[in-house]
HTML snippet that shows the backbone in 3Dmol.js (N, CA, C, O; Angstrom):
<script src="https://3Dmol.org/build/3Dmol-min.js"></script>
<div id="view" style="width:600px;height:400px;position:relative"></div>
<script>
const pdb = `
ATOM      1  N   UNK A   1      76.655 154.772 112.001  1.00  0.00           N
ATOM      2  CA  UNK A   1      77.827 154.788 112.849  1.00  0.00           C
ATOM      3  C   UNK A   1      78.021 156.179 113.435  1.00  0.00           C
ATOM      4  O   UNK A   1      77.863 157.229 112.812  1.00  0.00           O
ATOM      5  N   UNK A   2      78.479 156.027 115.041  1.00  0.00           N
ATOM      6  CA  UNK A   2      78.280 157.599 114.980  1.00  0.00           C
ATOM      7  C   UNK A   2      79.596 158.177 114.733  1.00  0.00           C
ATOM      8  O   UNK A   2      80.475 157.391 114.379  1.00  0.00           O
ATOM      9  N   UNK A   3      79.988 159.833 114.897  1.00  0.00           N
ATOM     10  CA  UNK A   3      80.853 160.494 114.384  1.00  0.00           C
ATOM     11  C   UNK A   3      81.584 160.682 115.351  1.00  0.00           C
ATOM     12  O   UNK A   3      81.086 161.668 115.894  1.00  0.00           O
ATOM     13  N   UNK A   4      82.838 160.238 116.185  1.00  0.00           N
ATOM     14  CA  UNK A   4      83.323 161.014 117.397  1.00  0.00           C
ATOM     15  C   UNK A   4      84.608 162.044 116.952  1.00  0.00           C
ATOM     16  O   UNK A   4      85.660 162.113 117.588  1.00  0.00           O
ATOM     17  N   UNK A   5      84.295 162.837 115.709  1.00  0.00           N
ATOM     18  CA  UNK A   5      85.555 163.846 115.076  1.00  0.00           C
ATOM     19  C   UNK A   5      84.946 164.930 116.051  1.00  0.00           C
ATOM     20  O   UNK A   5      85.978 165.456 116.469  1.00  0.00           O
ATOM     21  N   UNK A   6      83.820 165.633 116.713  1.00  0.00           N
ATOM     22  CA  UNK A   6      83.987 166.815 117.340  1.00  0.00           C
ATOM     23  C   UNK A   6      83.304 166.416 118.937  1.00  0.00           C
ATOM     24  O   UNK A   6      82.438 165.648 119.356  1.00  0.00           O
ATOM     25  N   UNK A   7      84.114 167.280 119.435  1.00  0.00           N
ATOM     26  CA  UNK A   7      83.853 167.231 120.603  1.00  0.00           C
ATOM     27  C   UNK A   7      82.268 167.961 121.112  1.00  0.00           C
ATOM     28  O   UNK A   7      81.654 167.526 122.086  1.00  0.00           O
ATOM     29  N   UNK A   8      81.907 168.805 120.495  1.00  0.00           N
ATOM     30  CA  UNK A   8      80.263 168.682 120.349  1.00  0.00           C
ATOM     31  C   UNK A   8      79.488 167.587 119.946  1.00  0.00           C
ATOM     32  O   UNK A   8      78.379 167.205 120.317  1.00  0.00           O
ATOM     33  N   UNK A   9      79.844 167.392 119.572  1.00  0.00           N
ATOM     34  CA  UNK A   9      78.669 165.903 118.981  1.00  0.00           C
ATOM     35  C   UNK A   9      79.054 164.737 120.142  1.00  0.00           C
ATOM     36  O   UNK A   9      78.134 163.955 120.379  1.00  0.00           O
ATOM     37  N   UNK A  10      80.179 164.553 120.814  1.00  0.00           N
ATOM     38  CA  UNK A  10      80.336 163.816 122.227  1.00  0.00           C
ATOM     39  C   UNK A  10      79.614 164.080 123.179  1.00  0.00           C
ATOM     40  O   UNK A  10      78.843 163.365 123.819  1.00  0.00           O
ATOM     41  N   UNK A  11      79.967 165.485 123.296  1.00  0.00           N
ATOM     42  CA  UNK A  11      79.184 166.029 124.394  1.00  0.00           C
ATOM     43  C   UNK A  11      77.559 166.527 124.622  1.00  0.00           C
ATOM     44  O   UNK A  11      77.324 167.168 125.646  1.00  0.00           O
ATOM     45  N   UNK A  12      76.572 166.272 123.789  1.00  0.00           N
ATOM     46  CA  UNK A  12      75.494 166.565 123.903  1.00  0.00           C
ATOM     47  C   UNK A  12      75.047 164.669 124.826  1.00  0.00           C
ATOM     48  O   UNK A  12      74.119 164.592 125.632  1.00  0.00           O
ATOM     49  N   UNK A  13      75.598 163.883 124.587  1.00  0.00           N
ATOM     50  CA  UNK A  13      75.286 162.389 125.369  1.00  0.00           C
ATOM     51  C   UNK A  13      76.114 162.515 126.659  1.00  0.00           C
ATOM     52  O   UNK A  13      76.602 161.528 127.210  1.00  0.00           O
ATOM     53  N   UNK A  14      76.273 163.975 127.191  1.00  0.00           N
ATOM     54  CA  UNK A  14      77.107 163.994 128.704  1.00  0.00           C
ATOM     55  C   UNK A  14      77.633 163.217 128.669  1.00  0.00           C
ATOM     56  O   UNK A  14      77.549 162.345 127.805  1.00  0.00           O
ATOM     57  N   UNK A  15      78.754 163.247 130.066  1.00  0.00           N
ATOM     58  CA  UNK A  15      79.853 162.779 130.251  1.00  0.00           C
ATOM     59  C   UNK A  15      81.363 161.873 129.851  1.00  0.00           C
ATOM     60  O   UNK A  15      82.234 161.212 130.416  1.00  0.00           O
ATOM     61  N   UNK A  16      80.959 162.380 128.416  1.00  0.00           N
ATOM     62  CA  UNK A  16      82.147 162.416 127.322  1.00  0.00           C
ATOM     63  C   UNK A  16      83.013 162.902 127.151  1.00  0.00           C
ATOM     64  O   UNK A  16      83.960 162.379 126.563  1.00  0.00           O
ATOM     65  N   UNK A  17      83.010 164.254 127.668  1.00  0.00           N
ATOM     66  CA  UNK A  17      84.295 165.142 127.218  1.00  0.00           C
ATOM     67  C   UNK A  17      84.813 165.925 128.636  1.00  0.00           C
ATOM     68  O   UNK A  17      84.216 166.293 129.648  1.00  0.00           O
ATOM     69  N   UNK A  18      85.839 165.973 128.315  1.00  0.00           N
ATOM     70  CA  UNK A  18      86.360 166.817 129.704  1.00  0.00           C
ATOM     71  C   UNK A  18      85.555 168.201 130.083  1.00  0.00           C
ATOM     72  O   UNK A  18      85.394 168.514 131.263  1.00  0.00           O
ATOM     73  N   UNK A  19      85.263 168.676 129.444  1.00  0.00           N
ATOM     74  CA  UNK A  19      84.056 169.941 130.080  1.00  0.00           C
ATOM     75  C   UNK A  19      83.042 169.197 130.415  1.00  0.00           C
ATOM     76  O   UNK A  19      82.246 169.620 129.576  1.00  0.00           O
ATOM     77  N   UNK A  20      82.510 168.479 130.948  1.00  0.00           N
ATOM     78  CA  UNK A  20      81.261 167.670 131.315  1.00  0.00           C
ATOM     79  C   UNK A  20      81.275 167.000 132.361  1.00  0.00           C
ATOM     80  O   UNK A  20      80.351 166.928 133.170  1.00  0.00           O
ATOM     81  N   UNK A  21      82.499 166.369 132.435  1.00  0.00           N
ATOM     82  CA  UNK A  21      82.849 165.863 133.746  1.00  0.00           C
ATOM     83  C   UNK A  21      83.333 166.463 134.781  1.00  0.00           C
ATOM     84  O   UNK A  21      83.441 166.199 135.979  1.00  0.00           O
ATOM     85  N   UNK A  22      83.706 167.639 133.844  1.00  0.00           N
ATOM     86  CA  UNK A  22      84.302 168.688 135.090  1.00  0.00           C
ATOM     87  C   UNK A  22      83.300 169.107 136.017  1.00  0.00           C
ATOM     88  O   UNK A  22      83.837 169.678 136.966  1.00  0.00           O
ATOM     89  N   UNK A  23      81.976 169.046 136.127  1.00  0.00           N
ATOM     90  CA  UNK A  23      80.955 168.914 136.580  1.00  0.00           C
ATOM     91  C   UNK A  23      80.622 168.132 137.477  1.00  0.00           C
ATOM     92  O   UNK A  23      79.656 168.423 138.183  1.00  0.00           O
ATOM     93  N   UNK A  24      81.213 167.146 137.645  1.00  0.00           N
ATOM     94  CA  UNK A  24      80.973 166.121 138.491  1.00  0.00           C
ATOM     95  C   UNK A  24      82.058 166.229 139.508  1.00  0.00           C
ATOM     96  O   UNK A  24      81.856 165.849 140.661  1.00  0.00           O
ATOM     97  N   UNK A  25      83.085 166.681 139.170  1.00  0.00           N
ATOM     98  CA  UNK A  25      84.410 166.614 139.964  1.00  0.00           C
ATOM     99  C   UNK A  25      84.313 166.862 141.551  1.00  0.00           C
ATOM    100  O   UNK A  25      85.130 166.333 142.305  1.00  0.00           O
ATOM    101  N   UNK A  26      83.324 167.654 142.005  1.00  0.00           N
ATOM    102  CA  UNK A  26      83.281 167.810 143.518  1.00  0.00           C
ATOM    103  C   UNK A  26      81.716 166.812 143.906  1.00  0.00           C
ATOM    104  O   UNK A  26      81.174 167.017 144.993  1.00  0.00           O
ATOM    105  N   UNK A  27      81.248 166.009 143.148  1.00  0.00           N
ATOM    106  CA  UNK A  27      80.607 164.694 143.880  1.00  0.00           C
ATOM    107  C   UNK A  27      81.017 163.422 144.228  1.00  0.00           C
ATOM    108  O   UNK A  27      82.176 163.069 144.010  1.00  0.00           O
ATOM    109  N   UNK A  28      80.232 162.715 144.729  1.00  0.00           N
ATOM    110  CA  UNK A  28      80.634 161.609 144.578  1.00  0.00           C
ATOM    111  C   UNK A  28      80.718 160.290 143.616  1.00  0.00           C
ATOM    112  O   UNK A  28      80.240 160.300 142.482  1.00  0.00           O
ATOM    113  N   UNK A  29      81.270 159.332 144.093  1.00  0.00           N
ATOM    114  CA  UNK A  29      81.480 158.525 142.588  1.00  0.00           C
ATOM    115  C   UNK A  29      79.804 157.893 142.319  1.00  0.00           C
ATOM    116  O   UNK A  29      79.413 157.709 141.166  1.00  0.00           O
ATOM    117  N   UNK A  30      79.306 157.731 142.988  1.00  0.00           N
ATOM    118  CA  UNK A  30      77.952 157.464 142.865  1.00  0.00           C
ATOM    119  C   UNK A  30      76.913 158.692 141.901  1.00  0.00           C
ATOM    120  O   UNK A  30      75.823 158.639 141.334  1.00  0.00           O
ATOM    121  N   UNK A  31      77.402 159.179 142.002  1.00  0.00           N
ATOM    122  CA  UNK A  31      76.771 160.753 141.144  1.00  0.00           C
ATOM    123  C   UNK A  31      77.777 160.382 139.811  1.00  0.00           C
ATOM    124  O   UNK A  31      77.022 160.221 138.853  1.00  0.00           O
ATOM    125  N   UNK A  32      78.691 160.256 139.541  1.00  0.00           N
ATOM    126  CA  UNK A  32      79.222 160.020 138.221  1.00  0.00           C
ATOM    127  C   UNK A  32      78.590 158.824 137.523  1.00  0.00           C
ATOM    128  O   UNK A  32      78.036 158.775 136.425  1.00  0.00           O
ATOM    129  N   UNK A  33      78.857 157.662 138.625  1.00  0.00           N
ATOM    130  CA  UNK A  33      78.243 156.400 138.002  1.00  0.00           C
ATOM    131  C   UNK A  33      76.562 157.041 137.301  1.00  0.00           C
ATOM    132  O   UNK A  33      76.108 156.777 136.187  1.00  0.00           O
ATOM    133  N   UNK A  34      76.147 157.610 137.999  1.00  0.00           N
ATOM    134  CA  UNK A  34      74.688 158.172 137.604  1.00  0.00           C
ATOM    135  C   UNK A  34      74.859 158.912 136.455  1.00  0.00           C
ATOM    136  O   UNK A  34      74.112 158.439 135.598  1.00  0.00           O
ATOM    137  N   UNK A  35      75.378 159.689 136.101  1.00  0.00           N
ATOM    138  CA  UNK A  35      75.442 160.710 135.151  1.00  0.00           C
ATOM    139  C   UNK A  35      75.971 159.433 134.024  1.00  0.00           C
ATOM    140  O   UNK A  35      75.411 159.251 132.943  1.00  0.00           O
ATOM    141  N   UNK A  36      76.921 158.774 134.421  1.00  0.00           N
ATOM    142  CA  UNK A  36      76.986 158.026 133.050  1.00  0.00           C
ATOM    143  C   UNK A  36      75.886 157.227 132.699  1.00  0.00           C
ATOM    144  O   UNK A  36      75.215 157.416 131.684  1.00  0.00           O
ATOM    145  N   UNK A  37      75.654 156.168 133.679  1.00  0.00           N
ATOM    146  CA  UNK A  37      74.421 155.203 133.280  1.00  0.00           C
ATOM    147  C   UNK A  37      73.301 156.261 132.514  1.00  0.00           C
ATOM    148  O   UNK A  37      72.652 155.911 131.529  1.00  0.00           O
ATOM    149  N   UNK A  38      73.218 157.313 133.007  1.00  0.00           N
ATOM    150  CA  UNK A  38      71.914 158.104 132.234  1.00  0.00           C
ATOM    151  C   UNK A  38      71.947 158.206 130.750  1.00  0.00           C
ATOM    152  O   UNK A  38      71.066 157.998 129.916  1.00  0.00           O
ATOM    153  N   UNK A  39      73.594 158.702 130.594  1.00  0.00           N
ATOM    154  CA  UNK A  39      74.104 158.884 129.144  1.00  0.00           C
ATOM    155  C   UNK A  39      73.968 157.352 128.360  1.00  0.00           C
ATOM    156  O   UNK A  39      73.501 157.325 127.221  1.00  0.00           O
ATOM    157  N   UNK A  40      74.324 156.321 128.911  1.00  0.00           N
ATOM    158  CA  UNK A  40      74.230 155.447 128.149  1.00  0.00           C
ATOM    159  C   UNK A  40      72.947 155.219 127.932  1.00  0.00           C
ATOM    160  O   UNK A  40      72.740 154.659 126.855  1.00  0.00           O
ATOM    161  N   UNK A  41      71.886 155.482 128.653  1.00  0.00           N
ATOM    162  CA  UNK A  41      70.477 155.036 128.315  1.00  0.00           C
ATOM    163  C   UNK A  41      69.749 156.098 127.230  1.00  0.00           C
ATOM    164  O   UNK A  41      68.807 155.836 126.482  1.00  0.00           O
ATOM    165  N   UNK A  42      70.497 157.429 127.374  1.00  0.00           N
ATOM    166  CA  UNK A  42      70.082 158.005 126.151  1.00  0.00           C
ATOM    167  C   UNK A  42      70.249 157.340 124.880  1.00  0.00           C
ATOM    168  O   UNK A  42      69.343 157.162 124.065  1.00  0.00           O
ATOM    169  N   UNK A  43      71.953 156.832 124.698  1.00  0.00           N
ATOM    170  CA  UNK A  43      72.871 156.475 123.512  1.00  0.00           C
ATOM    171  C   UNK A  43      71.596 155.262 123.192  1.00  0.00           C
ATOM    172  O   UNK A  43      70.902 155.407 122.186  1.00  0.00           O
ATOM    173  N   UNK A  44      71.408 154.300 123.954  1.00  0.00           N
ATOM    174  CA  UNK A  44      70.906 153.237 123.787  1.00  0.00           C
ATOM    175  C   UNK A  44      69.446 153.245 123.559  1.00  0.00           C
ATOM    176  O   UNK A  44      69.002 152.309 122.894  1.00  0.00           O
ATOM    177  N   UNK A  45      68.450 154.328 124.085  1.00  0.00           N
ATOM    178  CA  UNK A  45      67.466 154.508 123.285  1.00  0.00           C
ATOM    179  C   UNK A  45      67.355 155.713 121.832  1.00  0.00           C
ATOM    180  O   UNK A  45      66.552 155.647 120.900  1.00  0.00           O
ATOM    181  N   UNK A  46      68.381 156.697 122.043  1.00  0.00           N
ATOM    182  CA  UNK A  46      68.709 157.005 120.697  1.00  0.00           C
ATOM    183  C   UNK A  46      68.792 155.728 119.415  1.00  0.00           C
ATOM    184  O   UNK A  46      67.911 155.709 118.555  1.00  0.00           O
ATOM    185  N   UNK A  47      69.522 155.063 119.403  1.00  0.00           N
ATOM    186  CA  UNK A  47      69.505 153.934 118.360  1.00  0.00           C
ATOM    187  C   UNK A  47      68.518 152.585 118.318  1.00  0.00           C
ATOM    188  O   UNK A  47      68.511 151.734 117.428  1.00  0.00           O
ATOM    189  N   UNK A  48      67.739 152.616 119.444  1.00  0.00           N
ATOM    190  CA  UNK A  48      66.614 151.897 119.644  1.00  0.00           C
ATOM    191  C   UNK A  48      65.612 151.317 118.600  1.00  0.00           C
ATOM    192  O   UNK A  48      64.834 152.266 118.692  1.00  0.00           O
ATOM    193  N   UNK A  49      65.012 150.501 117.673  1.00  0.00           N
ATOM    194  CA  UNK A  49      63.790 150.873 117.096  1.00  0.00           C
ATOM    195  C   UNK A  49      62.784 151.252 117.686  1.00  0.00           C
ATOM    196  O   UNK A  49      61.911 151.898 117.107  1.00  0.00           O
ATOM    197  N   UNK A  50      62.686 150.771 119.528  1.00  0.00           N
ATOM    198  CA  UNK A  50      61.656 150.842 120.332  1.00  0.00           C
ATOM    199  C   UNK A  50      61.805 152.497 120.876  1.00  0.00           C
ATOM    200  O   UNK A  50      61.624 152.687 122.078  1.00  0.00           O
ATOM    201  N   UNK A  51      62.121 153.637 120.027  1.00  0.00           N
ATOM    202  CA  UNK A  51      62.412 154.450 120.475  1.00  0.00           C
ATOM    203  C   UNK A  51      61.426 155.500 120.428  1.00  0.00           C
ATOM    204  O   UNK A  51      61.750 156.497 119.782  1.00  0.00           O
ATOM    205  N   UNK A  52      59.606 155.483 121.305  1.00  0.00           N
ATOM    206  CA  UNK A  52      58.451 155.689 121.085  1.00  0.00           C
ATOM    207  C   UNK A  52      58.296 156.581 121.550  1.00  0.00           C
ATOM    208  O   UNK A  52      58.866 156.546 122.641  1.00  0.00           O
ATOM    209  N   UNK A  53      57.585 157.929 121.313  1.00  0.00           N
ATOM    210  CA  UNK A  53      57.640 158.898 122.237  1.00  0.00           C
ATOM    211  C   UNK A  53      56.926 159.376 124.027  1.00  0.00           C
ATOM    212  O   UNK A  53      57.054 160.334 124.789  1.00  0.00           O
ATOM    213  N   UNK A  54      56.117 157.964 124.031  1.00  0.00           N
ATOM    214  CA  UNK A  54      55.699 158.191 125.759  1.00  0.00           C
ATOM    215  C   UNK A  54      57.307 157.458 126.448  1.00  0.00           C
ATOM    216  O   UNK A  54      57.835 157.632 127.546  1.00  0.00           O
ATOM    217  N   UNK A  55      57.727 156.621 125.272  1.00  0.00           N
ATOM    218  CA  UNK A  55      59.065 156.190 126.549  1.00  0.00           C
ATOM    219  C   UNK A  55      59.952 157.295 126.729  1.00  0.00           C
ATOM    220  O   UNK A  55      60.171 157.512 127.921  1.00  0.00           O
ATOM    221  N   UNK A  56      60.567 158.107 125.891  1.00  0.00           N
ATOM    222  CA  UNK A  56      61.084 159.305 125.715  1.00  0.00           C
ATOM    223  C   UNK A  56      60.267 160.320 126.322  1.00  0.00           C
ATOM    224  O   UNK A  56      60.796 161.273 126.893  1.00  0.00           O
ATOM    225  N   UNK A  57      59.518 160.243 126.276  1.00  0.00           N
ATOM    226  CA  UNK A  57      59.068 161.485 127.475  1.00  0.00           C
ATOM    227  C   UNK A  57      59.445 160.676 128.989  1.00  0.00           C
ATOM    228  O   UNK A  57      60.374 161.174 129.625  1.00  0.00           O
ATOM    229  N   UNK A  58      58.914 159.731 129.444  1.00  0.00           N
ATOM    230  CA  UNK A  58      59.339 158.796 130.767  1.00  0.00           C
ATOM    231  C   UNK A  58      60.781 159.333 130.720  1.00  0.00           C
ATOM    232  O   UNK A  58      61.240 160.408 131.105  1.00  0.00           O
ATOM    233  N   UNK A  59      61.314 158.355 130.182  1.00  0.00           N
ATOM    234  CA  UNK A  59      62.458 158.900 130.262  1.00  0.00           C
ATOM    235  C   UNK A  59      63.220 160.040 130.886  1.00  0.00           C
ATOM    236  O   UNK A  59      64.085 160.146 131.755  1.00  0.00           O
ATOM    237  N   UNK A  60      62.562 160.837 130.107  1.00  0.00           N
ATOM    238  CA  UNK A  60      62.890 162.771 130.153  1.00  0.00           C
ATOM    239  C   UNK A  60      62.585 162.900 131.844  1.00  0.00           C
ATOM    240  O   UNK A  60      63.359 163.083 132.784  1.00  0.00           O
ATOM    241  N   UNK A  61      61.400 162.754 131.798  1.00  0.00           N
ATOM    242  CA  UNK A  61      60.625 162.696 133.400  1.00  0.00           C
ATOM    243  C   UNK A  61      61.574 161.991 134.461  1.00  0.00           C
ATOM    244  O   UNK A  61      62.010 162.637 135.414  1.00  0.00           O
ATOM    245  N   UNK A  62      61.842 160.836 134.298  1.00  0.00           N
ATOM    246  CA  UNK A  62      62.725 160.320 135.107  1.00  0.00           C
ATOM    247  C   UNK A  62      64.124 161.216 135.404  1.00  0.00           C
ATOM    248  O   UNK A  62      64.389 161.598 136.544  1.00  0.00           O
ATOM    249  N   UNK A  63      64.898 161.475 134.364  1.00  0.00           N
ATOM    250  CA  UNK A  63      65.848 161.847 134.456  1.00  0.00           C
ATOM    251  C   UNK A  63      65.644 163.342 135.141  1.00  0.00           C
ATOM    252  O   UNK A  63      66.207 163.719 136.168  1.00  0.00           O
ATOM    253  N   UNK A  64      64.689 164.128 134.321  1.00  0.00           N
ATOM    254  CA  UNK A  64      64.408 165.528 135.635  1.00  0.00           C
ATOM    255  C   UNK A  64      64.290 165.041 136.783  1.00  0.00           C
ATOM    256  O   UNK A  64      64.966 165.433 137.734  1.00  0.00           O
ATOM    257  N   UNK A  65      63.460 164.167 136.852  1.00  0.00           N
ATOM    258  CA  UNK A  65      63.400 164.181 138.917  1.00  0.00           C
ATOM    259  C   UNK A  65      64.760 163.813 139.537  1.00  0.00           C
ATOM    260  O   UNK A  65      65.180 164.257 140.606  1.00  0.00           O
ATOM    261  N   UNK A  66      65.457 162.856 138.646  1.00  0.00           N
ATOM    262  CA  UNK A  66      67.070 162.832 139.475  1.00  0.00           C
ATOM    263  C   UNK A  66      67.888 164.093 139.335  1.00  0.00           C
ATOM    264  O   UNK A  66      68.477 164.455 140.354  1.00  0.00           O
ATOM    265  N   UNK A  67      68.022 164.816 138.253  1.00  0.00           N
ATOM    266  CA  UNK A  67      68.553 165.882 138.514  1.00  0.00           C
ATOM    267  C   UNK A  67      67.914 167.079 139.413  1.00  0.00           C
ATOM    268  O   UNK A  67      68.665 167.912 139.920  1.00  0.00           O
ATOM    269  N   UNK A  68      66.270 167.149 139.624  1.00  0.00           N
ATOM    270  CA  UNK A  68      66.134 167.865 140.748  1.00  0.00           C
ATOM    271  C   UNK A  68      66.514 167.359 142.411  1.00  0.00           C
ATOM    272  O   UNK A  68      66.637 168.077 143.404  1.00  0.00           O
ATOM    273  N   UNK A  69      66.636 165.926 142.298  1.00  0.00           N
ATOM    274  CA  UNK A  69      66.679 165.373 143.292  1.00  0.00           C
ATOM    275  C   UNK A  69      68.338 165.471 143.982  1.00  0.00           C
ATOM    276  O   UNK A  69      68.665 165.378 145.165  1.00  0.00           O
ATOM    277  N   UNK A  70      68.936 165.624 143.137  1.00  0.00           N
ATOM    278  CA  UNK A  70      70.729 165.728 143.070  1.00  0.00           C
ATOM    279  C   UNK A  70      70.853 167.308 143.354  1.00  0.00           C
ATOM    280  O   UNK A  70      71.731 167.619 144.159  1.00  0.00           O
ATOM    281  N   UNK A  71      70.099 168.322 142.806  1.00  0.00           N
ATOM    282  CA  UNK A  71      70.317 169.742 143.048  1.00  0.00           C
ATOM    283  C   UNK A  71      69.947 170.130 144.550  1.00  0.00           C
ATOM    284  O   UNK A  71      70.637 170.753 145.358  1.00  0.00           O
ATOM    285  N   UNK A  72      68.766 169.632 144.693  1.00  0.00           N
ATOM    286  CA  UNK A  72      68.348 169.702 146.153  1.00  0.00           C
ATOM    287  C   UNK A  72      69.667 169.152 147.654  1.00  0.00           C
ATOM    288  O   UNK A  72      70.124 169.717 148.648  1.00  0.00           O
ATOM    289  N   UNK A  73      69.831 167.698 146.969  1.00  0.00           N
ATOM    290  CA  UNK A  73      70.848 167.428 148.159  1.00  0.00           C
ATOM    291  C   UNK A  73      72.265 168.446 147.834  1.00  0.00           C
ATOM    292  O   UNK A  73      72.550 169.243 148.728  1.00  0.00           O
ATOM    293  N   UNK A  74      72.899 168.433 146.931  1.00  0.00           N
ATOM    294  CA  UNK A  74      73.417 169.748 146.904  1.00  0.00           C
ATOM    295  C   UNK A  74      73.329 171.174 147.640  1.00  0.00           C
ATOM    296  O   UNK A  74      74.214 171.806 148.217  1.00  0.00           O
ATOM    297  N   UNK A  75      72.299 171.402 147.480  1.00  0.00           N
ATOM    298  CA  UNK A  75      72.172 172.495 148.361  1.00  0.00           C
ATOM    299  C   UNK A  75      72.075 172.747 149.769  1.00  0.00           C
ATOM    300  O   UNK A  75      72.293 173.767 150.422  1.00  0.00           O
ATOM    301  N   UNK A  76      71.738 171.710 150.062  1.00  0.00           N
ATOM    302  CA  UNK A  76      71.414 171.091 151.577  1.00  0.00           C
ATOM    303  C   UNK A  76      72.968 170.948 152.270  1.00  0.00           C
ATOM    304  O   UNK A  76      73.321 171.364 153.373  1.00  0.00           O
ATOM    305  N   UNK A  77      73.854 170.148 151.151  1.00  0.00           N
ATOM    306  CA  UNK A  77      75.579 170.280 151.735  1.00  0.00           C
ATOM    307  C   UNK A  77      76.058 171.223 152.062  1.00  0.00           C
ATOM    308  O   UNK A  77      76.927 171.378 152.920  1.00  0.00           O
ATOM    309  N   UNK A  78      75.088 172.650 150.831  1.00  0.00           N
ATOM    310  CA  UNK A  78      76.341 173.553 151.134  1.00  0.00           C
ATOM    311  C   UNK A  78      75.736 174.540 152.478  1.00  0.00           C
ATOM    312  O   UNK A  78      76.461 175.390 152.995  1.00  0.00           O
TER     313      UNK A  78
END
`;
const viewer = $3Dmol.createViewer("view");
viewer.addModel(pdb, "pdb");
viewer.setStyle({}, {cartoon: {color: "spectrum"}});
viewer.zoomTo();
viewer.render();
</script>
């Protein structure tokens, strides 16, 4: 079961705690929806049995290219 007594242990699965989201606050809701769905797919292969390490690397991989892909259009706005 997990522990939600500290707000560290929330926040390493992003967008849990108010310092985390504060991060998101000048995107759009489509960028939040993203940041969460990501978190839940951590939570959900965290407790996985199928939790193998080429999917966890995929994974990892996937999720870098959206966050380079999100930094880039970012920069391009400003």
């Amino acid at each position: 079961m997990l522990n939600y007594s500290t707000s560290q242990e929330i926040g390493t699965f992003g967008a849990f705690t108010q310092t985390n989201t504060a991060l998101c606050e000048g995107l759009g809701s489509m960028q939040k929806f993203q940041r969460i769905y990501s978190s839940l797919l951590a939570l959900i292969q965290l407790f996985s049995r199928r939790n193998t390490w080429p999917q966890s690397r995929m994974r990892r991989e996937i999720v870098k290219r959206a966050e380079m892909q999100l930094r880039r259009r970012l920069d391009h706005s400003n």
